[in-house]
N, C-alpha and C positions, 0 to 999 in steps of 0.2 A: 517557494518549493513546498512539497508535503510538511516536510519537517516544519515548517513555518507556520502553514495555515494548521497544523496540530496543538502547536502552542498555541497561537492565538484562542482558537477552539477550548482548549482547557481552562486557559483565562478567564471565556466571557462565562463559563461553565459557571465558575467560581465565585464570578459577580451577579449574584441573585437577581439587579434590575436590568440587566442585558440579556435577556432568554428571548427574547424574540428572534426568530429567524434561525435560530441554532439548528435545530431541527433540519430544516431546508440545505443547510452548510455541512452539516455530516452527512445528506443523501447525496447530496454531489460530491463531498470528498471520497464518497464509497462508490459511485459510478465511477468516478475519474480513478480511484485504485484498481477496479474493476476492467477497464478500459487498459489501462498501465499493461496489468499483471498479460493481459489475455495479448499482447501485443511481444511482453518479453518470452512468453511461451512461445507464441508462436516462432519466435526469433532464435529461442532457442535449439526448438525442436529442427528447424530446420542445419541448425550446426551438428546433431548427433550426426545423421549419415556421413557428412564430410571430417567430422572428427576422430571416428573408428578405425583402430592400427588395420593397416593392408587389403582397405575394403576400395579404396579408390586409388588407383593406380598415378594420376594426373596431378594429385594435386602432393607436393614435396611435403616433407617432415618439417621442416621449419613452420611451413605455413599451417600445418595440422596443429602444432605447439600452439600458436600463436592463435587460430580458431578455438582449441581446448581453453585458452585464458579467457577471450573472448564469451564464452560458453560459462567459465566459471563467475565471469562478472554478472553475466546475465542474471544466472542464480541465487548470486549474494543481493542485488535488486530484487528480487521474486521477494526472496526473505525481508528485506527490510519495508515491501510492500504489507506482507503477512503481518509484519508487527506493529507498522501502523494502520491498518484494519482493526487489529485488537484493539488500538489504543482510541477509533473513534469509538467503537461498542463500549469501552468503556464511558470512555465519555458522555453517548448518549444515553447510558444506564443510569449515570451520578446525575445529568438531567433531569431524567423521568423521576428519582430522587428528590432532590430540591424541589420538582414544580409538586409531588407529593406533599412533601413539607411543607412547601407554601400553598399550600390548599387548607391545610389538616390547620394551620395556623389563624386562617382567615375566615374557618368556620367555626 
């Protein structure tokens, strides 16, 4: 899962002789968030018009309730997308960090 591959990520951060390929690993955990997000929107968006009180005649209340949850999970995804985005920038910042410090060290 994201959650997964974030830890790990922060891990190899941490161990100064595993920097290789980090780089390459947060560009694609930020396409594939990128990718994620742009898929739950879409998903979303398309739940607004069938979610809206007395705009569609066809489809019952029950099922509206139960689109609106639907809608709201989608959302709290979006969100927990947004925060592990933050969480590779950080990442890749405390990176660029370290490979500083190990420069500034070895000169």
């Amino acid at each position: 899962s994201m959650e997964s591959e974030l830890e790990n990520l922060t891990d190899l951060v941490s161990m100064i002789d595993s920097i290789e390929g980090i780089f390459e690993r947060i560009s694609t955990n930020r396409r594939n968030i990128v990718t994620l997000r742009n898929q739950l929107f879409s998903k979303r968006d398309l739940l607004i018009p069938l979610t809206n009180k007395g705009n569609i005649k066809y489809i019952n209340e029950n099922t509206k309730v139960y689109l609106r949850d639907v809608q709201d999970h989608l959302y709290i995804h979006i969100q927990k997308l947004d925060v592990i985005s933050e969480n590779l920038e950080s990442i890749a910042n405390t990176h660029i960090a370290q490979l500083g410090i190990k420069q500034a060290q070895s000169s």
